[in-house]
C-alpha positions, 0 to 999 in steps of 0.5 A, a space after each residue: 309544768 313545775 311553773 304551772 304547778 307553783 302557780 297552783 299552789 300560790 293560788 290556793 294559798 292566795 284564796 286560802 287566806 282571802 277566805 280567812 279573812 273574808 270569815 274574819 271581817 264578817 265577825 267583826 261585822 256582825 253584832 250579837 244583843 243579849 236579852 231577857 229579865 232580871 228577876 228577884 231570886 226569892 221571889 221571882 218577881 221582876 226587878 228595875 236594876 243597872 246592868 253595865 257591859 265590861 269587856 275582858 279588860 274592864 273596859 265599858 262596852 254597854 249599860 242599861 237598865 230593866 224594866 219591872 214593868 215589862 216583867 224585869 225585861 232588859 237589851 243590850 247590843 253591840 256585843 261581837 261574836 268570840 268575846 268575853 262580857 261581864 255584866 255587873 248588876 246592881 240596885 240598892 237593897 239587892 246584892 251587886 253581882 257579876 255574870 260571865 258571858 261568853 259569846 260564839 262565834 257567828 256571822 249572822 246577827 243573834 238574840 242570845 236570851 238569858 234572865 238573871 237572878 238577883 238577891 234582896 239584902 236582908 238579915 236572915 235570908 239565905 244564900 241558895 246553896 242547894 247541894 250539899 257541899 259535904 258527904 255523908 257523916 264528913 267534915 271535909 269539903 266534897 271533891 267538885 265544892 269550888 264549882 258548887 259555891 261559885 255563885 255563893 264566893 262571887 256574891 260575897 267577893 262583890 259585897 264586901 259590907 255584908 257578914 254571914 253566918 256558916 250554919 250546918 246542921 246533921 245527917 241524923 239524930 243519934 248522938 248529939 255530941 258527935 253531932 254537935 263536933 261534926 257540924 262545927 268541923 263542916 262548918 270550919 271547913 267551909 270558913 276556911 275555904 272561903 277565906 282562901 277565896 279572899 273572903 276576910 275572917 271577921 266577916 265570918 260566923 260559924 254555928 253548929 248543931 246537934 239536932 237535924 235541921 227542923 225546916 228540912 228533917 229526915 225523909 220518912 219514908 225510904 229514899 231511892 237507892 243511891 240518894 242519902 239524906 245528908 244535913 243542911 247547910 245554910 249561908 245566912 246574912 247576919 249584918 251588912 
């Protein structure tokens, strides 16, 4: 009885492990292709630009290139399920930027469709920084800001040549010298966290301001309950 008993138990380890490693060579089988546009973030017009494949360890996977004819449509396969990409995207006159994808795990063969935005190079256009990074009447960084200007210190860590300007404006118009003082404090605050990022000081130009920002001033009318007005924040390319 104790023989038949260990026999069972070697046989389920047995299928046990053929299981596994049936799962994993399916894995390793099954190739996952990435499609989609690359568009111009200003515009939303369809771009031609160079996309490169990298494994986690910088190792060329793939490249290609999209087509602004077919509505900036780009596909690159031979990518496996439960790995790590990064695609770099570059094209002279846009900033070169770098994506995280990660892809799941599967046994089956998959479309995973994504666009990717990319930002013209120009003096005096703005990097999208759409929420602001500080609370009301505050000069300090707001608790989650690193999440918020991911995109913002990627863009500025693969662009090495470009220089900005950090431009805050007020969360009113009551008093211009507390004004003037409170928007060269938020300013400073972001200089300083991004040069924390790696980001060189002389790369960095701050600019304050007394008056609340005329593109985007003070609602009228009453706000919803819970939502306050709290002043711009611009990061502006001012030479590259």
């Amino acid at each position: 009885m104790k023989i038949i008993e260990k026999s069972l138990i070697y046989l389920t380890i047995v299928l046990f492990l053929f299981s596994i490693n049936s799962s994993s060579a399916q894995f390793v089988g099954t190739v996952v292709a990435l499609t989609g546009s690359v568009l111009n973030s200003v515009t939303r017009e369809p771009v031609t630009a160079y996309l490169i494949v990298l494994d986690e360890n910088g190792k060329r996977i793939n490249a290609t290139r999209s087509n602004s004819a077919e509505n900036g449509y780009y596909y690159i396969t031979s990518l496996k399920p439960g790995q790590k990409y990064y695609i770099t995207i570059s094209q002279p006159n846009y900033f070169k930027e770098k994506f995280e994808i990660e892809i799941a795990n599967t046994d089956k063969y998959t479309e995973i469709s994504k666009d990717f935005l990319i930002t013209p190079i120009q003096k005096g256009i703005d990097l999208p920084l759409t929420i602001s990074p500080f609370e009301l009447n505050k000069s300090k960084l707001r608790f989650g800001s690193e999440y918020l200007l991911t995109d913002i210190i990627s863009t500025l860590q693969n662009n090495p040549e470009i220089k900005v300007d950090i431009i805050c404006f007020p969360d009113n118009n009551n008093d211009k010298n507390e004004n003037q003082k409170l928007t060269e404090e938020r300013a400073k605050s972001l200089r300083t966290f991004l040069i924390e990022k790696g980001i060189s000081e002389s790369r960095i130009n701050i600019k304050s301001n007394s008056s609340t920002d005329p593109k985007n001033p003070p609602p009228v009318e009453k706000r919803a309950k819970g939502k306050r007005y709290i002043g711009s924040t611009y990061i502006r390319v001012s030479d590259f």
